[in-house]
C-alpha positions in Angstrom: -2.2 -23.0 -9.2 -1.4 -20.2 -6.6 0.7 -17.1 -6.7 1.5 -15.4 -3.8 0.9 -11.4 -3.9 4.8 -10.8 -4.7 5.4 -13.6 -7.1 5.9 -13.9 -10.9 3.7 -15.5 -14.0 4.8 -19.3 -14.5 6.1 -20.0 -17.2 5.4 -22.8 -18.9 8.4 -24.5 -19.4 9.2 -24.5 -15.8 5.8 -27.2 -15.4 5.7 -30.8 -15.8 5.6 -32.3 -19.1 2.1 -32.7 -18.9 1.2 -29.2 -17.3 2.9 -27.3 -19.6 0.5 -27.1 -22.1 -2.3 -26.4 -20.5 -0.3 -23.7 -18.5 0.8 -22.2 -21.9 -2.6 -22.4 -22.7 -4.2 -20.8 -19.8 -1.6 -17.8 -20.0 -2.4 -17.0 -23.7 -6.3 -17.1 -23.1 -5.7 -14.6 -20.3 -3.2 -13.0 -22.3 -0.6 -13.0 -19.3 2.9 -13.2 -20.0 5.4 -15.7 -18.3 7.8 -13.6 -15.3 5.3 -10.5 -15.1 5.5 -9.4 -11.9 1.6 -10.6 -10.4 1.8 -7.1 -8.6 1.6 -5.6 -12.4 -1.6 -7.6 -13.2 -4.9 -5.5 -13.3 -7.7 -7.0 -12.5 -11.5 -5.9 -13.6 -13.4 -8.3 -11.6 -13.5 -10.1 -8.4 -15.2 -13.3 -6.9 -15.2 -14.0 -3.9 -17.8 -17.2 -3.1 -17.4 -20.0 -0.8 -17.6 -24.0 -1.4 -20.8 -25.6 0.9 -18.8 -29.1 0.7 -17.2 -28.7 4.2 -20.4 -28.0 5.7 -22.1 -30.9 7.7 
């Protein structure tokens, strides 16, 4: 799933059937709360990596 810079949590209910679940799920283990402004997030760690697959 992606969220642009000035979007919003998903909430759950707003999924598919079968996504909504594991979206509910994913947002409690973060402890993120549907609507919250992603701008309002703080984040403690970064990644930034790359995938090798579309190398030839």
């Amino acid at each position: 799933m992606v969220i642009p810079i000035d979007g919003v949590i998903p909430d759950p209910q707003g999924q598919l059937t079968r996504l909504a679940e594991t979206v509910g799920t994913a947002l409690e283990y973060m402890g993120l709360e549907p609507g919250t402004p992603i701008s309002e997030v703080k984040v403690d760690k970064v990644f930034i990596g790359s995938c090798t697959n579309g190398r030839n």
